[in-house]
N, C-alpha and C positions, 0 to 999 in steps of 0.2 A: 603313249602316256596320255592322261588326262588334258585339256586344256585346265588353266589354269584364270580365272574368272575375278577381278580387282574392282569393289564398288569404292568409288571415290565421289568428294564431293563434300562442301559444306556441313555444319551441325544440322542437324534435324531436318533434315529435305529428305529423308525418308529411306536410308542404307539397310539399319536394322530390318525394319518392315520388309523391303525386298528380299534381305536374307533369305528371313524364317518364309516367304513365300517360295521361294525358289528351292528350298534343301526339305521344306513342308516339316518345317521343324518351330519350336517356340526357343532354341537357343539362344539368339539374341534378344537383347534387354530392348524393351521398346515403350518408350514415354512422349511423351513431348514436352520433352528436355533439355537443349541442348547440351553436346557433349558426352550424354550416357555411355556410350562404346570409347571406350580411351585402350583398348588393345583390338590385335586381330582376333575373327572368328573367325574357323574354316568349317566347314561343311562341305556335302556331297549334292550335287543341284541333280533337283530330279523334273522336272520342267523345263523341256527341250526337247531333240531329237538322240541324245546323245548325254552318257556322262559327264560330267565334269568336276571341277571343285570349286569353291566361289569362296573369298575372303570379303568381309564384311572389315570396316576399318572405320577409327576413329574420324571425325570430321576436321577439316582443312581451315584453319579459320583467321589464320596468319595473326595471332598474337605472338607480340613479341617475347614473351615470357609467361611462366606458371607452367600449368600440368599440357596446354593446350600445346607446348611446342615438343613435348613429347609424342604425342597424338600425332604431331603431323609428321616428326618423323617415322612412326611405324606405320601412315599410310603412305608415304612414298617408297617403305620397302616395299608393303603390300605392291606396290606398281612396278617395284622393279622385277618380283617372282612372276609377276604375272603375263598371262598370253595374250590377253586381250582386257579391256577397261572401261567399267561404263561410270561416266562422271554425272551424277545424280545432279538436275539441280530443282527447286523449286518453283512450280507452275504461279501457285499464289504470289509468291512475292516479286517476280521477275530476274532480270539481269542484276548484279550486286558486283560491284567492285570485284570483292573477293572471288564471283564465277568468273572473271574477266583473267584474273589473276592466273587462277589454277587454269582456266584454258590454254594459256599462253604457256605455264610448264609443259603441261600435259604432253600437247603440239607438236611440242620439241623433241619429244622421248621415240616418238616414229613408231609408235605401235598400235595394232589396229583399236581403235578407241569412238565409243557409240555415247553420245550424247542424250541422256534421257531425263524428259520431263517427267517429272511425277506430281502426283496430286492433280491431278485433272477432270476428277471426277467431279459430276457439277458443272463441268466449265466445258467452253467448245474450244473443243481438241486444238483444231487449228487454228485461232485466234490466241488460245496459252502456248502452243508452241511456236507461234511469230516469232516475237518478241528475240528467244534465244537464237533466231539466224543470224544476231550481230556479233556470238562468239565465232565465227569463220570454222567452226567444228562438223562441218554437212547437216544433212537432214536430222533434225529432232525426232528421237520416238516418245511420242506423247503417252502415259501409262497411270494407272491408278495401284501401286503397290497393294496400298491397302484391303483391295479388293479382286486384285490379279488383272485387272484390265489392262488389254495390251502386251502383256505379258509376254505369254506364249509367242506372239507372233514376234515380239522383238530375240527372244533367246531361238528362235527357230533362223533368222539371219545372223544372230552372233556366232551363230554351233554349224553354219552352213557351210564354211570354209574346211572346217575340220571333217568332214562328209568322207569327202576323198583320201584325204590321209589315213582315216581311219579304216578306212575299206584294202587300204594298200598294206598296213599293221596288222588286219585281220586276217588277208593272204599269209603273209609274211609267218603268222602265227601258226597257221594249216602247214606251213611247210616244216616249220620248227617241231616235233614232237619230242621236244623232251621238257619234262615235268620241270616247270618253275617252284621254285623252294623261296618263300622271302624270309628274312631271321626277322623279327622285331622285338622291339620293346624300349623299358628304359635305358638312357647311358648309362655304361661301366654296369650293366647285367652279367655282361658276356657273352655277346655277339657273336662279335670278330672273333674271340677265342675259339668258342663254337664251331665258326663257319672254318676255321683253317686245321681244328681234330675232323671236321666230315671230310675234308678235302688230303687230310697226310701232310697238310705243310704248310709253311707260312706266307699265303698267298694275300692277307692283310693285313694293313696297319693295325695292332694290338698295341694301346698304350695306357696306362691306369688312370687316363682320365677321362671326365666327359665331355662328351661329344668330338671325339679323333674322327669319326669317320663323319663326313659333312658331305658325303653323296652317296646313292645306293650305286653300290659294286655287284655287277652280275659275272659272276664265274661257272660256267658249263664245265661241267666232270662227268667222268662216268663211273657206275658204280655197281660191280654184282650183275652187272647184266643192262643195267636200266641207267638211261642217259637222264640227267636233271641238270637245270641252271638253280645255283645257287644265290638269292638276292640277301646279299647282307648291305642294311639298312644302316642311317644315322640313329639317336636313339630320340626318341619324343618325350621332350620335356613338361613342365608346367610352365604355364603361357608366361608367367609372373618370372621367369628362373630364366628364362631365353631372352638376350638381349641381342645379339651381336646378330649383322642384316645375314650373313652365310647359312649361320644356324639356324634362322626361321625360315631360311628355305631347306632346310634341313624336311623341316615337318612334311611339307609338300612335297617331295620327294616320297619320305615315307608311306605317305599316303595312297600315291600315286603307283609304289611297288607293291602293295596290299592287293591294290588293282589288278594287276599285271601278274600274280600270283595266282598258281592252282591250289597250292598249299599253304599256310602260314604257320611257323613254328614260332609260338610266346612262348620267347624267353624272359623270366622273373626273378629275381634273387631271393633265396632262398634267408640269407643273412640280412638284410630288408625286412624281409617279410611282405604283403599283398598292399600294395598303395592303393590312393587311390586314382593314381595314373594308369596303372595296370591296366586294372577295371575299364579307364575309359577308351582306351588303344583297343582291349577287347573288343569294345563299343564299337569302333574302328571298322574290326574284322568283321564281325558280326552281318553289321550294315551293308559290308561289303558282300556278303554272302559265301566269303570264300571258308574252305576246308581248313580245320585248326590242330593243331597237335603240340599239347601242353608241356615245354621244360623247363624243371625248375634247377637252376643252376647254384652251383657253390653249396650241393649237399652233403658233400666230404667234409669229417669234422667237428658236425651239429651233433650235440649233444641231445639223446633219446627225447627229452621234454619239448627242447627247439624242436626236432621234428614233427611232433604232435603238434605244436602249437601252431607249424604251418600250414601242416594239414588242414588242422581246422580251422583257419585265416582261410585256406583255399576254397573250404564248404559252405564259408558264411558269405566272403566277398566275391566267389567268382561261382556260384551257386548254377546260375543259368550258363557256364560251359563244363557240364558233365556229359557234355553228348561227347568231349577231347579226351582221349587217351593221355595220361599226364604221365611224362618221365621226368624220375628225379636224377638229376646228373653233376659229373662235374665237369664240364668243358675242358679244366686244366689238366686234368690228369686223367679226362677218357672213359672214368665209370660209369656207365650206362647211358652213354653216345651211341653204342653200337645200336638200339633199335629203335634208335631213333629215324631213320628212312626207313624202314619197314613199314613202321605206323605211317608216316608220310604216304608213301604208296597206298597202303590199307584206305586210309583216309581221302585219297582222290579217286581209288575206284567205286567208293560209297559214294561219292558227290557226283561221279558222270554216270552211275548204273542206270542200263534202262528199263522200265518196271514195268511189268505185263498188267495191262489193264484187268483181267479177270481175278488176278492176285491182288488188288489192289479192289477192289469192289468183295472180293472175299473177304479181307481185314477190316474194312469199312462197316460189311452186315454184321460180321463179331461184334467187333466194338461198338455199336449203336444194339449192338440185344448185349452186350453185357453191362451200358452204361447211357441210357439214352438219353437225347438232348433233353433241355427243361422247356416247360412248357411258358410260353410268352403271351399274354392276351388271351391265355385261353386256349391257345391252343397248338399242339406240337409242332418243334420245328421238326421236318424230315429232312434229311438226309440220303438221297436216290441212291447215286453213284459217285466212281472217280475216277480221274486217268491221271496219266502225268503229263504235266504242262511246263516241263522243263529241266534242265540238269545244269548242275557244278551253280548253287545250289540245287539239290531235287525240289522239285515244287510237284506240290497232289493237287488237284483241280478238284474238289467237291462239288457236286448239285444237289440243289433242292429246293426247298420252298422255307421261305424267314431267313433263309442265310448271313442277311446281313445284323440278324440279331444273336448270334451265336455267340457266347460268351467268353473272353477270353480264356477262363481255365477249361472251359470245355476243347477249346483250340489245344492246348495244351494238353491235355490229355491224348487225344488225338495224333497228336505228334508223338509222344510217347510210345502210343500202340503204334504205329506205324516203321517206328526208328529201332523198337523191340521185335517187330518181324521181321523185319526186311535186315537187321545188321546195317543199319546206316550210320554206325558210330563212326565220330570224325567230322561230319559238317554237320551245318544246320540244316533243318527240312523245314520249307514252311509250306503251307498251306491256303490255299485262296477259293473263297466259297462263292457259287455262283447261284443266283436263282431262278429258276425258270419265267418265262413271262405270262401273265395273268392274263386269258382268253378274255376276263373278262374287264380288265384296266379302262379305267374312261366310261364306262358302258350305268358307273352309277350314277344314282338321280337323275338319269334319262327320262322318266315317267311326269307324268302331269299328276300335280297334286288328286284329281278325281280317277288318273287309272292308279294307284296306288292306293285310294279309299278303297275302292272298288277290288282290289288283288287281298288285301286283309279282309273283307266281309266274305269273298268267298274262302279264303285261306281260315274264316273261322266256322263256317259252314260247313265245309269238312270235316273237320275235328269234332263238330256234333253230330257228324253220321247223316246230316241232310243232305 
């Protein structure tokens, strides 16, 4: 599973800021405010050597009362879900009672916990991280959130530890060949119901309420030939709806079996209708790269106009997942369960297939003569070739020249052609453009003002035929 990544630390010493640096998101709120983050934020940390998830959390600031002793309670769950902890503090202002305070929690909780300066830019490194050697916490990493300094190199020793574990999971995974299945979605969607009609029996806790199930449960079955683990998930709430410390590690969990997942089946209520939690869990998967296949549950009973009406909830709000086969079902009573692992399967052989580079430079010359890029500056982006540069998601590798002014609907497009010849229905396909390097980069205004006079008098001496 993921490590799980807890910033902690006073108001405004800069948690936000590291967030949206570390997940290369604008997610979190960032002012210079104190107090702005008053819940968790989770994201996916992509700065490192390795995955992970990182909780961003309200600031510590030991008032005795108001909204702030909420805050500090949902940052110490944040430290309880978590695998490791980095306690933020501020370069400019120095040691503060309140750092002294939290060090001494912190200390006591015995988990591995990295001490980092921020805001240092401007300032010498080592002279703003003195000062904090009097919290007894080891070596300070000195870093400038705001501009990633430091950075890398600190989340390269926080993620170092996990190295080996994760090499020992990725064995472990080569040995496992059978297709992981995660259920997700909202509570009381119908899940659990779900996961125990694919299985013949009642192998989970089903209960009419939400959030029964407070851990992901993995059940291997076999089925028609073909071995799967079943991951049936908690359900993901709105951040504002989730109180209780279990259930917010519920999320993480969630999260974390999305990962772990070849497959993911959203499941939505159909009597609901398309929230906008849905949406964001989709977000979820997405992100995550993994294979999707859409069921809409509790469609027995809808009356001809509710059907419509969800359809077209489905077209407006989940728009960008039509590459998912979507079954309408009823978990409780089985109606169109049954193809549902079909699609499942379909959908993970689209995501590992491997794709003949000449086939894929074929589809590429089509689609560039039957819809060419626009022209930037003057002048055409091209388009050379492609391979693949990866599976479960497929990823296409484009070359050429301006690639990185390629337009997003033209991207889009592009995936379209690609996912229409090839039958890649079921995952997402992205695409990453590369461009060749310039023979001639660096090489301009090498000239001396007089050989550059001198290259235009003859450059117009030609064109007059002398």
């Amino acid at each position: 599973m993921e490590p799980v990544i807890a910033l902690v630390g006073q108001p405004n010493v800069g948690k936000s800021t590291l967030f949206n640096y570390l997940t290369r998101t604008r997610d979190a709120l960032v002012a210079d405010y104190p107090g702005l983050t008053r819940d968790r934020q989770y994201g996916r940390g992509k700065v490192g050597p390795r995955p992970y998830i990182v909780v961003d959390t309200g600031g510590i600031a030991g008032a005795p009362d108001g909204v702030e002793v909420g805050m500090q309670q949902q940052a110490m769950r944040a430290v309880e879900e978590a695998d490791v902890i980095l306690f933020l503090v501020d370069a400019r202002s120095g040691v503060s009672a309140g750092d002294e305070q939290l060090a001494d929690i912190l200390r006591r909780l015995g988990k591995p916990l990295y001490l980092v300066v921020n805001k240092v830019d401007g300032l010498d490194k080592a002279v703003a991280a003195a000062e904090f050697h009097l919290l007894g916490l080891g070596e300070p990493w000195p870093i400038a959130a705001s501009h990633g300094r430091g950075v890398p190199a600190l989340m390269d020793a926080v993620l170092a530890p996990f190295e080996a574990a994760e090499a020992e999971a990725a064995s472990a995974a080569e040995d496992d060949d059978r297709l992981k299945v995660a259920v997700v979605g909202r509570p009381n969607v119908g899940k659990s119901t779900l996961v125990n009609r694919l299985l013949g029996e009642e192998r989970v806790l089903v209960y009419d309420m939400p959030g029964t199930t407070r851990d992901s449960v993995f059940i291997p079955f076999d089925k028609d030939g073909e071995c799967y683990t079943l991951i049936d998930t908690a359900g993901v709430r709105r951040r504002s709806q989730v109180r209780e410390a279990i259930e917010k590690f519920s999320v993480i969990k969630t999260l974390q079996a999305i990962e772990a997942a070849n497959v993911v089946i959203m499941v939505v209520d159909a009597r609901e209708g398309i929230t906008e939690q849905d949406a964001t869990l989709v977000g979820h998967v997405l992100e995550a790269g993994r294979a999707m296949v859409l069921a809409v549950n509790k469609w027995d009973g809808l009356e001809p106009a509710q059907k419509e009406q969800v359809k077209r909830l489905l077209d407006v709000k989940l728009a960008f997942l039509d590459f998912a086969r979507t079954h309408y079902i009823s978990a409780l009573h089985g109606s169109g369960v049954g193809l549902l692992l079909e699609s499942v399967r379909k959908a993970y052989d689209a995501a590992t297939r491997k794709l003949a580079t000449p086939m894929l430079n074929e589809i590429l010359q089509d689609a560039v003569a039957a819809h060419a890029p626009p022209m930037v500056r003057g002048r055409r982006i091209k388009l050379r070739y492609a391979h693949q540069g990866g599976q479960n998601p497929p990823i296409i590798v484009i070359h050429g020249n301006q690639t990185e002014r390629v337009p997003d609907a033209y991207r889009r497009y592009l995936v379209n052609v690609f996912r229409r010849e090839l039958d890649l229905h079921g995952t997402p396909v992205r695409i990453e453009f590369r461009s060749g390097e310039n023979p001639y980069e660096g090489r301009r205004n090498t000239l001396t003002p007089r050989q550059i006079a001198r290259r235009r008098r003859l450059m117009r001496f030609a064109k007059q035929g002398r």
